[in-house]
PyMOL Python script that loads the backbone (N, CA, C, O; Angstrom):
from pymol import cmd

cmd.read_pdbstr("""\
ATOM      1  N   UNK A   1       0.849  -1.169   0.000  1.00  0.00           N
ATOM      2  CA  UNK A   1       0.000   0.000   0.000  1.00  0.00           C
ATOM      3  C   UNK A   1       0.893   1.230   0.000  1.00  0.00           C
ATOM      4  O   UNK A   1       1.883   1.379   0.716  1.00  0.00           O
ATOM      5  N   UNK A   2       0.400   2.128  -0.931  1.00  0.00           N
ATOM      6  CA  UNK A   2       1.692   3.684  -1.064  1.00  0.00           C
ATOM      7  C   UNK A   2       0.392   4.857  -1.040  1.00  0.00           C
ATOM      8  O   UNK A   2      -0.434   5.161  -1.900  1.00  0.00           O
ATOM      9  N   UNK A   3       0.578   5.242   0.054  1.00  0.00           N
ATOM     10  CA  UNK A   3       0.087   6.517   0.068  1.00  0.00           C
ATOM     11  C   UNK A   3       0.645   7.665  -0.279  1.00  0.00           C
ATOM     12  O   UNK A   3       1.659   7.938   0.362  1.00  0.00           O
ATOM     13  N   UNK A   4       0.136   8.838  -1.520  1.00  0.00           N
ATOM     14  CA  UNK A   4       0.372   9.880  -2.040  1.00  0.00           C
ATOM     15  C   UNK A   4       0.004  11.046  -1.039  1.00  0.00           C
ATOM     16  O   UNK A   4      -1.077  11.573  -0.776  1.00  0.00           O
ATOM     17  N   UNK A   5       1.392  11.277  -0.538  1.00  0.00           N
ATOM     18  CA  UNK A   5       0.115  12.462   0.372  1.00  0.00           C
ATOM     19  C   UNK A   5       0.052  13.673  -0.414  1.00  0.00           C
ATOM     20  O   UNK A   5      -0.739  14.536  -0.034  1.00  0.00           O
ATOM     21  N   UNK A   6       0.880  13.925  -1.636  1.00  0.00           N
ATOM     22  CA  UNK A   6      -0.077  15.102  -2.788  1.00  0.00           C
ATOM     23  C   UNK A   6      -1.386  15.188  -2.716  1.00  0.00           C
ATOM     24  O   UNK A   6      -2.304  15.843  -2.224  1.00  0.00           O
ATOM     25  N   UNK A   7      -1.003  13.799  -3.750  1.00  0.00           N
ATOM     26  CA  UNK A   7      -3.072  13.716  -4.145  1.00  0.00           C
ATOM     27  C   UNK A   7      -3.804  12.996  -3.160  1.00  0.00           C
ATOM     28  O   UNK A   7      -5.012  12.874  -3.363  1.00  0.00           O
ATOM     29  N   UNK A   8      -3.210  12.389  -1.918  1.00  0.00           N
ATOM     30  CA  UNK A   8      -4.432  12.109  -1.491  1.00  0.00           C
ATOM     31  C   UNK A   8      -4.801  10.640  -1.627  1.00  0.00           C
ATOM     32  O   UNK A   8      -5.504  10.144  -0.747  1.00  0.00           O
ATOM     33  N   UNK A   9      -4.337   9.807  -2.781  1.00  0.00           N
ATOM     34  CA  UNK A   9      -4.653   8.966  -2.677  1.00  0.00           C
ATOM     35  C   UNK A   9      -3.910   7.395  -2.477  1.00  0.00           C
ATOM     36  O   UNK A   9      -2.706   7.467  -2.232  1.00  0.00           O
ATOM     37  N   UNK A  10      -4.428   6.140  -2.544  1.00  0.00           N
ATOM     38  CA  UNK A  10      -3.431   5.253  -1.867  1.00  0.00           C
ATOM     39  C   UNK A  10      -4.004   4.325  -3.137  1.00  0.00           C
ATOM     40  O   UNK A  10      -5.136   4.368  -3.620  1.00  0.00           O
ATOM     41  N   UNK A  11      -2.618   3.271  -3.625  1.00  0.00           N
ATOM     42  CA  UNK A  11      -2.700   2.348  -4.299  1.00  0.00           C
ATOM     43  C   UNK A  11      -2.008   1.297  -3.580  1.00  0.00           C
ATOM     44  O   UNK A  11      -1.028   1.365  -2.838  1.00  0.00           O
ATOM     45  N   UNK A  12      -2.841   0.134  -4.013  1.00  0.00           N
ATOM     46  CA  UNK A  12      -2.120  -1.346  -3.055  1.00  0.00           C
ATOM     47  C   UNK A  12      -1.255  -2.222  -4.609  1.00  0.00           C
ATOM     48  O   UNK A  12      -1.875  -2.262  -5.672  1.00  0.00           O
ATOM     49  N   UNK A  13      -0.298  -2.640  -4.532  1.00  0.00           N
ATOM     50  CA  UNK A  13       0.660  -3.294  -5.847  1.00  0.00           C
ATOM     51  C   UNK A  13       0.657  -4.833  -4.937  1.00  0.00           C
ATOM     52  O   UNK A  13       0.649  -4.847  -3.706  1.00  0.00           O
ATOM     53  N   UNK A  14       0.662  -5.841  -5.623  1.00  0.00           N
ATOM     54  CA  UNK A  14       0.814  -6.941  -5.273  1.00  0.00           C
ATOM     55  C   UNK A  14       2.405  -7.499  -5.757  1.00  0.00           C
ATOM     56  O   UNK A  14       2.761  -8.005  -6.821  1.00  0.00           O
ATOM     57  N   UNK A  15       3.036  -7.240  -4.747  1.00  0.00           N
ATOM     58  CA  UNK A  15       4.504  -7.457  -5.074  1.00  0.00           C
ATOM     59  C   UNK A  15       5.482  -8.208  -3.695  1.00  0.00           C
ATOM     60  O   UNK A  15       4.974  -8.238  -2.574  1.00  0.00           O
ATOM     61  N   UNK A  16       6.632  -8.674  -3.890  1.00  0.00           N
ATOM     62  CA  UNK A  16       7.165  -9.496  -3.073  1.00  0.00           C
ATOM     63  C   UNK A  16       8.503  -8.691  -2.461  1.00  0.00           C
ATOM     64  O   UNK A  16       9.304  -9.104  -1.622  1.00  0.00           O
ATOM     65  N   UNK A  17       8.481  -7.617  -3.046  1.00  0.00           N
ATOM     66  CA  UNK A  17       9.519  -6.779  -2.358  1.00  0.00           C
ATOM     67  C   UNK A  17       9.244  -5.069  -2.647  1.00  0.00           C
ATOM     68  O   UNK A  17       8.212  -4.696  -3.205  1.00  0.00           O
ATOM     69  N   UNK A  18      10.078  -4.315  -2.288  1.00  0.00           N
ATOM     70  CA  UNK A  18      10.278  -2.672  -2.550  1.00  0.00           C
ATOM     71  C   UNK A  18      11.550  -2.524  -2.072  1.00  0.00           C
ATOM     72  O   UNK A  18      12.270  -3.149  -1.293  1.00  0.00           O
ATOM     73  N   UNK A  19      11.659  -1.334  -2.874  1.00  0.00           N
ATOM     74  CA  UNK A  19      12.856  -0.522  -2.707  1.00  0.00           C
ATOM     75  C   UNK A  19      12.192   1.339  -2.867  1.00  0.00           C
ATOM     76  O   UNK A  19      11.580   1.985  -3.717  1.00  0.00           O
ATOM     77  N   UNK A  20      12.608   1.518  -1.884  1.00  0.00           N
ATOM     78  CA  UNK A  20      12.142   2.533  -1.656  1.00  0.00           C
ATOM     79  C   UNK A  20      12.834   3.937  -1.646  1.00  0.00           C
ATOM     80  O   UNK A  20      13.449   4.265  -0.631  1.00  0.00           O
ATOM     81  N   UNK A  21      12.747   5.061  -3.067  1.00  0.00           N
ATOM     82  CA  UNK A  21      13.553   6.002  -3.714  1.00  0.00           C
ATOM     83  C   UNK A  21      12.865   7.044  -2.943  1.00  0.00           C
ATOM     84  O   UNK A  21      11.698   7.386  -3.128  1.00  0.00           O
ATOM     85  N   UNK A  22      13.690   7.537  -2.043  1.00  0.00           N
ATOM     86  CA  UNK A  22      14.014   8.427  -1.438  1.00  0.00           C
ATOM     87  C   UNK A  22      14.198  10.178  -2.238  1.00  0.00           C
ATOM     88  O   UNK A  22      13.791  11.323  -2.038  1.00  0.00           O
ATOM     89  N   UNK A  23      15.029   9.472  -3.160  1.00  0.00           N
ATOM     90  CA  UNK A  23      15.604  11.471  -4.502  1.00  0.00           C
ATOM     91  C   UNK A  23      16.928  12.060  -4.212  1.00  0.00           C
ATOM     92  O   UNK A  23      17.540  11.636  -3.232  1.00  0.00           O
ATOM     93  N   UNK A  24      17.350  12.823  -4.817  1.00  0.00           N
ATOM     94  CA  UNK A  24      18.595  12.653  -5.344  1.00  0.00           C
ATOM     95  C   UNK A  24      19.416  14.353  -4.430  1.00  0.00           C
ATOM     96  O   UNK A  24      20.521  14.896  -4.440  1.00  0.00           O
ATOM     97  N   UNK A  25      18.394  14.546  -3.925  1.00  0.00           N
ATOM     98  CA  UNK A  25      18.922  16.040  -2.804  1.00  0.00           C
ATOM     99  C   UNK A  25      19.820  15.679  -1.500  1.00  0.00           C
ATOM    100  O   UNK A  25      19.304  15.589  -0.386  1.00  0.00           O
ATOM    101  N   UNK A  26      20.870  15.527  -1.675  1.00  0.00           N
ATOM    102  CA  UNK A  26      21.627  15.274  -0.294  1.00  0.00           C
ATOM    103  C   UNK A  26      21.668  16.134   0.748  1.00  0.00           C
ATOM    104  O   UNK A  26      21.843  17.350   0.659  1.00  0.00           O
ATOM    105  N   UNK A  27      21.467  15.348   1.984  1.00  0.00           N
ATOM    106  CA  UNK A  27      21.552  16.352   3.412  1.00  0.00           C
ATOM    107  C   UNK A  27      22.820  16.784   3.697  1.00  0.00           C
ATOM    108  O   UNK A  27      23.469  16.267   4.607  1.00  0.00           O
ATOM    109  N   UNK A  28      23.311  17.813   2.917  1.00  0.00           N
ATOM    110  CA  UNK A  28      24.861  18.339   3.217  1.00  0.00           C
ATOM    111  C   UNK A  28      24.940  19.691   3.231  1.00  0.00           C
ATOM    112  O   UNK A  28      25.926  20.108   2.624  1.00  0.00           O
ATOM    113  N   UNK A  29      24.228  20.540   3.724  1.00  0.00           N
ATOM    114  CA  UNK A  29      23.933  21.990   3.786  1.00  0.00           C
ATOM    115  C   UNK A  29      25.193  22.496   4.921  1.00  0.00           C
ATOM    116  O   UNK A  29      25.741  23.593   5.026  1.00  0.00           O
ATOM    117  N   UNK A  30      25.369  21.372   5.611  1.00  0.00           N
ATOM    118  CA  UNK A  30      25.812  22.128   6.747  1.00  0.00           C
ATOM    119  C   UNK A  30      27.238  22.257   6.582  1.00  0.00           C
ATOM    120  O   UNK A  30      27.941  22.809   7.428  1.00  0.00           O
ATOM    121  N   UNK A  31      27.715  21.720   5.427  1.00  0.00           N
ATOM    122  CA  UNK A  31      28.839  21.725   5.168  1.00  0.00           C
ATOM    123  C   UNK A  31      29.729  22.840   3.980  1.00  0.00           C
ATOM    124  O   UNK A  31      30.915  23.081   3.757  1.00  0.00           O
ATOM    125  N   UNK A  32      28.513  23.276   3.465  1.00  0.00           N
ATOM    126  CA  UNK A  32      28.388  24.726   2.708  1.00  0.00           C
ATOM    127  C   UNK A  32      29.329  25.628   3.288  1.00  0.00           C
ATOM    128  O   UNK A  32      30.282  25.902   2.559  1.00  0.00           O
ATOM    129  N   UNK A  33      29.315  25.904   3.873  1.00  0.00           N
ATOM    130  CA  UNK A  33      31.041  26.730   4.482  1.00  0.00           C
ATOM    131  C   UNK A  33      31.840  26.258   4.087  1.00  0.00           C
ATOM    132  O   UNK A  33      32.755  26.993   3.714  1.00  0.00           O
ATOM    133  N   UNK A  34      32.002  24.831   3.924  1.00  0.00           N
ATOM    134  CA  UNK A  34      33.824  24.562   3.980  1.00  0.00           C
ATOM    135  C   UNK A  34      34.151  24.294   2.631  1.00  0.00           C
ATOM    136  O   UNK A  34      35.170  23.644   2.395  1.00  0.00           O
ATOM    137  N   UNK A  35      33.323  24.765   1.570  1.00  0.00           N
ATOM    138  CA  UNK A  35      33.523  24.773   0.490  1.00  0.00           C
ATOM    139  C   UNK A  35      34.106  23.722  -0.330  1.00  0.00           C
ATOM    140  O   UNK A  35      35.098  23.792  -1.057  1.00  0.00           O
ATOM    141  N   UNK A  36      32.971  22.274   0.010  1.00  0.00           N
ATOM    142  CA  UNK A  36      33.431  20.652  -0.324  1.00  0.00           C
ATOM    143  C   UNK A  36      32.533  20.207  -0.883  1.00  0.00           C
ATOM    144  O   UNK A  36      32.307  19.001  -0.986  1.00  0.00           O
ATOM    145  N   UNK A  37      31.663  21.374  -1.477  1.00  0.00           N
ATOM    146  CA  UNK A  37      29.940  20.807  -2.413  1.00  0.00           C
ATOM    147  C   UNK A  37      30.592  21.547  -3.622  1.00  0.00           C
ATOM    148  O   UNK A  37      31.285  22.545  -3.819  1.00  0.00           O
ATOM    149  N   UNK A  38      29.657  19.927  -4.754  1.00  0.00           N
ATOM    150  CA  UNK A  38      29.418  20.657  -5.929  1.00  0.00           C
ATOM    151  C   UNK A  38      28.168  21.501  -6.415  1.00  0.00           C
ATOM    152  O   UNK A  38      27.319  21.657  -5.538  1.00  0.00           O
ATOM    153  N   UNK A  39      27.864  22.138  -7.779  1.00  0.00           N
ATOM    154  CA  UNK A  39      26.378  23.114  -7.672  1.00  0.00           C
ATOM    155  C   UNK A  39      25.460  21.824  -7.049  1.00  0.00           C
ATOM    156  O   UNK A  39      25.064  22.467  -6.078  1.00  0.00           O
ATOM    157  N   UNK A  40      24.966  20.797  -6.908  1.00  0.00           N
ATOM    158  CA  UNK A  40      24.343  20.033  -6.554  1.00  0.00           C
ATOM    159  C   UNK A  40      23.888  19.562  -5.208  1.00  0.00           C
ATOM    160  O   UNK A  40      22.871  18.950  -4.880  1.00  0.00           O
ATOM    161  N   UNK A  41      25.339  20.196  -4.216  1.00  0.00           N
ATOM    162  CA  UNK A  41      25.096  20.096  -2.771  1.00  0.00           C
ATOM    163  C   UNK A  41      25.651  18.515  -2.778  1.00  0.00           C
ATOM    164  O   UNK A  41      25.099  17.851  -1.900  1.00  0.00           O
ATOM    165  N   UNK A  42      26.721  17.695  -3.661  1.00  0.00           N
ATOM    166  CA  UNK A  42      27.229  16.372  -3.534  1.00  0.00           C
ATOM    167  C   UNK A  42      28.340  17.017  -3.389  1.00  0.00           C
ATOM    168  O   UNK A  42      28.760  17.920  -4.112  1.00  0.00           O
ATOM    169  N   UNK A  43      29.124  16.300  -1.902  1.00  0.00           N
ATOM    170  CA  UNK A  43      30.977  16.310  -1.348  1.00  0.00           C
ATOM    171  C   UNK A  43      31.505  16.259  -2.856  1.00  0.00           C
ATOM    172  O   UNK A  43      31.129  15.490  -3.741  1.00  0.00           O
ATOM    173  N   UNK A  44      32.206  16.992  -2.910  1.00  0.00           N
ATOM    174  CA  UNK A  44      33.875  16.404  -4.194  1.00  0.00           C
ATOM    175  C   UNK A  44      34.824  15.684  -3.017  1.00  0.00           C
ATOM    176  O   UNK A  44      35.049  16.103  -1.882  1.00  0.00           O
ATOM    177  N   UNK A  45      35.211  14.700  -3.536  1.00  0.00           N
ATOM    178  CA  UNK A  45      35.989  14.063  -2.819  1.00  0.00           C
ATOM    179  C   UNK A  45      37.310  13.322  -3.959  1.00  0.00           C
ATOM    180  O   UNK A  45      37.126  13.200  -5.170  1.00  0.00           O
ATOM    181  N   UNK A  46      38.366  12.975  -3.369  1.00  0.00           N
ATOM    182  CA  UNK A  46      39.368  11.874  -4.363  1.00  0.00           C
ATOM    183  C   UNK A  46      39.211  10.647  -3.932  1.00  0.00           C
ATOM    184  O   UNK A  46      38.537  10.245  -2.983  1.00  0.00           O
ATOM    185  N   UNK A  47      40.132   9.837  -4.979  1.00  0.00           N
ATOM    186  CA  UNK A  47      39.922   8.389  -4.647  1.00  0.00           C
ATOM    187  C   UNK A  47      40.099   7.949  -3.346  1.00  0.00           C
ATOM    188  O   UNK A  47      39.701   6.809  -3.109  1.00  0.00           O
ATOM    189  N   UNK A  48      40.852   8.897  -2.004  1.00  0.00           N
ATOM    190  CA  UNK A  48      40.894   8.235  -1.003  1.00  0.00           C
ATOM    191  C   UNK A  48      39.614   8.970  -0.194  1.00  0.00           C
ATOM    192  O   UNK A  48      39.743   9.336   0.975  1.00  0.00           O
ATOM    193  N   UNK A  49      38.710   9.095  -0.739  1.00  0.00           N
ATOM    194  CA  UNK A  49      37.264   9.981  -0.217  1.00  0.00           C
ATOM    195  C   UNK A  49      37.933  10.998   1.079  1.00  0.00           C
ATOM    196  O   UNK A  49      37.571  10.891   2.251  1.00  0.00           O
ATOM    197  N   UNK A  50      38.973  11.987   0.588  1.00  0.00           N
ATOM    198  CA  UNK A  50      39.664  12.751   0.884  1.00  0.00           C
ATOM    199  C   UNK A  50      39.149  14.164   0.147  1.00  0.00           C
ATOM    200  O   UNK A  50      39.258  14.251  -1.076  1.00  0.00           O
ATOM    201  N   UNK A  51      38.596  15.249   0.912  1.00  0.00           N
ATOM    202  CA  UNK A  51      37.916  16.445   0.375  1.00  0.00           C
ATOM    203  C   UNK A  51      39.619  17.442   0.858  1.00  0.00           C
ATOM    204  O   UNK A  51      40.576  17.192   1.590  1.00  0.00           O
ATOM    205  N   UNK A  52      39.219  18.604  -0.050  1.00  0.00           N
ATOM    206  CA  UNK A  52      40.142  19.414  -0.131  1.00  0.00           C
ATOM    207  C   UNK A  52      40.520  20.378   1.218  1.00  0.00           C
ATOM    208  O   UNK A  52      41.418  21.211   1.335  1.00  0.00           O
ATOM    209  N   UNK A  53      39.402  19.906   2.271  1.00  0.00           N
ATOM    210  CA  UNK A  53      39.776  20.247   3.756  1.00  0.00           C
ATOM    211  C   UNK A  53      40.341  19.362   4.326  1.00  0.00           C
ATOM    212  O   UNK A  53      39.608  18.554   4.896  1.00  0.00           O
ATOM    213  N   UNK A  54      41.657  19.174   4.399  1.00  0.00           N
ATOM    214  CA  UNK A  54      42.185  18.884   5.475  1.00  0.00           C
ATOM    215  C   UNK A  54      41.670  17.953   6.666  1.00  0.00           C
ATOM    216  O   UNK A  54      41.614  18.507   7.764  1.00  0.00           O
ATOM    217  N   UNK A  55      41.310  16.695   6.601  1.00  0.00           N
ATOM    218  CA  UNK A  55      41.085  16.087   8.050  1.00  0.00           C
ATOM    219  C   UNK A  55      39.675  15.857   7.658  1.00  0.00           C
ATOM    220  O   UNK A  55      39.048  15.319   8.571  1.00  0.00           O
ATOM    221  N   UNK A  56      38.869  16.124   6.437  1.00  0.00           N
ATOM    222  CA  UNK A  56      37.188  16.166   6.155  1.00  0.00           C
ATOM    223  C   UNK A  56      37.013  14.765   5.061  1.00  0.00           C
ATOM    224  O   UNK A  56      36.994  15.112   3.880  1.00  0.00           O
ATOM    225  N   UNK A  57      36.897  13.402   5.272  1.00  0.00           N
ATOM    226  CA  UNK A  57      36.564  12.971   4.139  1.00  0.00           C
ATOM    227  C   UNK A  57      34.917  12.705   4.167  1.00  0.00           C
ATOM    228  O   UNK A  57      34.105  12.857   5.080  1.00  0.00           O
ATOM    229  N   UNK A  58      34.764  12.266   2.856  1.00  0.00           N
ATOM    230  CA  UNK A  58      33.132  11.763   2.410  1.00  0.00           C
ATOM    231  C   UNK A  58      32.796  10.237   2.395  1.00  0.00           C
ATOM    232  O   UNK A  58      33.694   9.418   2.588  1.00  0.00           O
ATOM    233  N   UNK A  59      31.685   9.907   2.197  1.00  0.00           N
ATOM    234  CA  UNK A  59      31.772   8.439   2.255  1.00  0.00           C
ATOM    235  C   UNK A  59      29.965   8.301   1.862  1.00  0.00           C
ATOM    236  O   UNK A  59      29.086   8.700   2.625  1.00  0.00           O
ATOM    237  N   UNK A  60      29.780   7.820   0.865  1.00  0.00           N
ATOM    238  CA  UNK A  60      28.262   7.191   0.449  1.00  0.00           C
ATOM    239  C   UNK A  60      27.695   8.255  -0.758  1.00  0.00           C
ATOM    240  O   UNK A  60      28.277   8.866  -1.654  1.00  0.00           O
ATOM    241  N   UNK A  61      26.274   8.169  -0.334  1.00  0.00           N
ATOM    242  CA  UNK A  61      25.423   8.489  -1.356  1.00  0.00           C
ATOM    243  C   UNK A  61      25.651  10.268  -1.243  1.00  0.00           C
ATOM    244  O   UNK A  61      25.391  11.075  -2.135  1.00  0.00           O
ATOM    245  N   UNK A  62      26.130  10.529  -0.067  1.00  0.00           N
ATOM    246  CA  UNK A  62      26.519  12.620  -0.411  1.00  0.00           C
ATOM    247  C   UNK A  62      27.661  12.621  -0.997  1.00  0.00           C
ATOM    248  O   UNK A  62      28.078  13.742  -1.286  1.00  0.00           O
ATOM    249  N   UNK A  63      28.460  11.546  -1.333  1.00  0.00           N
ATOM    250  CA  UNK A  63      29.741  11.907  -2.650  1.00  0.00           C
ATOM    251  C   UNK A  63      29.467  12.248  -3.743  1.00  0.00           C
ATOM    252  O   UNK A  63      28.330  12.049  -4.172  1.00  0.00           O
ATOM    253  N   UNK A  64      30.328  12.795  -4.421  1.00  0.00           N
ATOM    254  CA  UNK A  64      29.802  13.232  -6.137  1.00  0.00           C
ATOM    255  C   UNK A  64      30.295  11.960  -6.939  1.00  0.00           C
ATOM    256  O   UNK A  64      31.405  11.682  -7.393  1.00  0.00           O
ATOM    257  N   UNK A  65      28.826  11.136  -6.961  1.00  0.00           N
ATOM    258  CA  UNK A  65      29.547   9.705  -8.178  1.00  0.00           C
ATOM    259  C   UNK A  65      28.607   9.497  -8.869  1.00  0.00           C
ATOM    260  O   UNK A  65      27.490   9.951  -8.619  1.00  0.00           O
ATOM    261  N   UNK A  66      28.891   8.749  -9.901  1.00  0.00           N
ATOM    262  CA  UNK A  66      27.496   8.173 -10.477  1.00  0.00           C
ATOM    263  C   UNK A  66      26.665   7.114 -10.352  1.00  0.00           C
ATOM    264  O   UNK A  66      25.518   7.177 -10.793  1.00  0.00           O
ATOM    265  N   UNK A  67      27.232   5.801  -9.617  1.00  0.00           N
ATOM    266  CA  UNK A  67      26.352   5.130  -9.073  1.00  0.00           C
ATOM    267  C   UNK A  67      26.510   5.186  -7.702  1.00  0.00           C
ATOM    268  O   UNK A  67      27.558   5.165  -7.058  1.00  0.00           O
ATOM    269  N   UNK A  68      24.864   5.292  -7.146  1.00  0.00           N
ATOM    270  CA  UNK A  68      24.421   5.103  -5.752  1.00  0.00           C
ATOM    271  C   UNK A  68      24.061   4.248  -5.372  1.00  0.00           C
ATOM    272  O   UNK A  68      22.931   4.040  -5.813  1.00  0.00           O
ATOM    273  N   UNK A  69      24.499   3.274  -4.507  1.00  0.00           N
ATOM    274  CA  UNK A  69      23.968   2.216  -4.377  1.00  0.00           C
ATOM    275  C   UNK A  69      24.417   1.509  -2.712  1.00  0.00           C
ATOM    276  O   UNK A  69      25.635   1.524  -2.530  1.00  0.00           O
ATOM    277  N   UNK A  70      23.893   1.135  -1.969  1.00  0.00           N
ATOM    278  CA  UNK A  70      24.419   0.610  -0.879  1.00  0.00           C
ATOM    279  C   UNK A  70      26.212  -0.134  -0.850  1.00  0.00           C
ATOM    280  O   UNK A  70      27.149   0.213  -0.131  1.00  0.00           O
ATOM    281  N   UNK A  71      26.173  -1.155  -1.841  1.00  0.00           N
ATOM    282  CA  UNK A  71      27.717  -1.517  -2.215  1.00  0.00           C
ATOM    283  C   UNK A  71      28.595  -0.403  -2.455  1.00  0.00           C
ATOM    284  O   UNK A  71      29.748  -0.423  -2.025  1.00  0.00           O
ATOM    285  N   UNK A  72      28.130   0.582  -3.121  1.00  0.00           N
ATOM    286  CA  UNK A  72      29.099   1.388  -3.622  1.00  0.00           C
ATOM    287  C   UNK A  72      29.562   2.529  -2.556  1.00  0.00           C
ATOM    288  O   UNK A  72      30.610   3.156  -2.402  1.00  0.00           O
ATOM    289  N   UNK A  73      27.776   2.508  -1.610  1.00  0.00           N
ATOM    290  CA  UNK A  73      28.513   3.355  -0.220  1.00  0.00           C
ATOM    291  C   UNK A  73      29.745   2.647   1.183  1.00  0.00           C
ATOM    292  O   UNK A  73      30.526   3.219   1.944  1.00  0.00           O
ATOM    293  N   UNK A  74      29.409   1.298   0.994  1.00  0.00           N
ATOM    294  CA  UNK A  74      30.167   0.737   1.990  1.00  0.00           C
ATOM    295  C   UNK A  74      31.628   0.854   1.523  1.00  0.00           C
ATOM    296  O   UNK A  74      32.574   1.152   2.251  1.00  0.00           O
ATOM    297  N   UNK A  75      31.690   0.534  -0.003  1.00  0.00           N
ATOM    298  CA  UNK A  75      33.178   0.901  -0.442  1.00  0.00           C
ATOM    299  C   UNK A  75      33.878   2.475  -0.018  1.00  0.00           C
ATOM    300  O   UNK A  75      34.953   2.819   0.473  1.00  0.00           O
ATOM    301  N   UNK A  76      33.042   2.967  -0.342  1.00  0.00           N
ATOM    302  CA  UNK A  76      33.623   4.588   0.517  1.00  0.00           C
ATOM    303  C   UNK A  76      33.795   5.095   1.898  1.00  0.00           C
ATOM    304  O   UNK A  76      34.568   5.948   2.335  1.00  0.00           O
ATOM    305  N   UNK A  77      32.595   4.133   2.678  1.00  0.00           N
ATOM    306  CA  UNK A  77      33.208   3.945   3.996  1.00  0.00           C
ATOM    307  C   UNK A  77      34.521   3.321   4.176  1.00  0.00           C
ATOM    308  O   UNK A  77      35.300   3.763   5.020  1.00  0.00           O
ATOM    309  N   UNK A  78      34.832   2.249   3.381  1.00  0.00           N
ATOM    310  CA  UNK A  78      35.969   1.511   4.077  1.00  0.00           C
ATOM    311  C   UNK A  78      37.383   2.200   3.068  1.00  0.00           C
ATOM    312  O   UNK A  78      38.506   1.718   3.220  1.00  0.00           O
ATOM    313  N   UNK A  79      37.216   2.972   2.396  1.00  0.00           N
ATOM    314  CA  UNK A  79      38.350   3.416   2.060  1.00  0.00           C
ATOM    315  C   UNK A  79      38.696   4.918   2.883  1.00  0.00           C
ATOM    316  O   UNK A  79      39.789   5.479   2.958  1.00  0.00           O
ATOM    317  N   UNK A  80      37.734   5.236   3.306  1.00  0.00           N
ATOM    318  CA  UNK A  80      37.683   6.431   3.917  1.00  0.00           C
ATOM    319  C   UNK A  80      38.081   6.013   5.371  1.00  0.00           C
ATOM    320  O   UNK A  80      38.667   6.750   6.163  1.00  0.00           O
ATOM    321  N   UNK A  81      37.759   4.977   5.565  1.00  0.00           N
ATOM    322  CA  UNK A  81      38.426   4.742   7.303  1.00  0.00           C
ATOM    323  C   UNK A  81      39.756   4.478   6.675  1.00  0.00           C
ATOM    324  O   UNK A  81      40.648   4.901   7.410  1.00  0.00           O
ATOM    325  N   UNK A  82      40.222   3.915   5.549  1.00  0.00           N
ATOM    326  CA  UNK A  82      41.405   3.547   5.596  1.00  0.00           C
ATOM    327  C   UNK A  82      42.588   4.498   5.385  1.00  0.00           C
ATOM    328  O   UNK A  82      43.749   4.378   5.778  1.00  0.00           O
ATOM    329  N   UNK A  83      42.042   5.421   4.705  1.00  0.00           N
ATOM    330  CA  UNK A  83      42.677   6.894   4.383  1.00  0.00           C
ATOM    331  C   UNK A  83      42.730   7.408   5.932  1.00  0.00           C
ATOM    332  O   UNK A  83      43.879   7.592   6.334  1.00  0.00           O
ATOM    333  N   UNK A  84      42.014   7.589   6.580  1.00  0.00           N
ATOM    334  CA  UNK A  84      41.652   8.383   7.963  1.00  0.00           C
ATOM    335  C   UNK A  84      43.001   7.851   8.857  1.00  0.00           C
ATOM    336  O   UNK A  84      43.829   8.635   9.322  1.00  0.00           O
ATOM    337  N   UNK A  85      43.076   6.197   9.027  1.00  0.00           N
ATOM    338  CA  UNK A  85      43.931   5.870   9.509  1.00  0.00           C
ATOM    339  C   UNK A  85      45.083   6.009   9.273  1.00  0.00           C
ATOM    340  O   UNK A  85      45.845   6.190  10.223  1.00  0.00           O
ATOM    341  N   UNK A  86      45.694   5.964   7.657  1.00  0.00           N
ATOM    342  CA  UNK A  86      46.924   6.124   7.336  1.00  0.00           C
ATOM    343  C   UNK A  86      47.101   7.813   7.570  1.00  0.00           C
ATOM    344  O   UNK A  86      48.209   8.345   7.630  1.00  0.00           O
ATOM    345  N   UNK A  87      46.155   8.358   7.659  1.00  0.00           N
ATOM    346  CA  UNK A  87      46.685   9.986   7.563  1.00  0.00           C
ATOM    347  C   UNK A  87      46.765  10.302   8.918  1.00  0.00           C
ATOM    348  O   UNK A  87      46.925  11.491   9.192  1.00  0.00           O
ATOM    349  N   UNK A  88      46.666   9.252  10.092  1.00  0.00           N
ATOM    350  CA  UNK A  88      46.946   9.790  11.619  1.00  0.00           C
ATOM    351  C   UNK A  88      48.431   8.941  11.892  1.00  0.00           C
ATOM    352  O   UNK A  88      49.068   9.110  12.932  1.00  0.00           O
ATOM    353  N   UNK A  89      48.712   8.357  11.209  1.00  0.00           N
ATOM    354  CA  UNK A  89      50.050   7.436  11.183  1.00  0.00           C
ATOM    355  C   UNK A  89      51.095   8.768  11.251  1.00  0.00           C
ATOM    356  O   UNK A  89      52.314   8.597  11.256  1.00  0.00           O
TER     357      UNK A  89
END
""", "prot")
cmd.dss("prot")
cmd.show_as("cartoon", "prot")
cmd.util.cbc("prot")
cmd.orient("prot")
């Protein structure tokens, strides 16, 4: 069952799973000062999800990439801890 709360109304789909699209606006406003968004409000980051501040990396679906996807965020977590660590060495 998906309720529209636009219109108001609710449709029931007979299906065995969902995935549920959320949209493509990332919660990264607050980071607008440190000047690590593209026009889009997505982190720029490098391959070691290393932003151009110093000590700030990114990791998931607020990076600037083209696929979003749960796999593709855990990969940026774990390179980003791994960067984090080698850069306190």
């Amino acid at each position: 069952r998906i309720n529209n709360l636009k219109t108001k109304t609710t449709k029931i789909f007979d299906t065995n799973g969902v995935f549920i699209y959320i949209g493509l606006i990332p919660l990264t406003s607050n980071f607008k000062p440190l000047n690590v968004l593209n026009e889009y409000g997505n982190i720029d980051v490098d391959e070691n999800m290393r932003t151009k501040q110093k000590g700030l990396y990114g990791a998931g679906d607020v990076n600037n990439k083209n696929l979003r996807q749960i796999v593709t965020a855990i990969n940026d977590g774990a390179i980003a801890a791994h960067s984090i660590i080698n850069d306190l060495k």
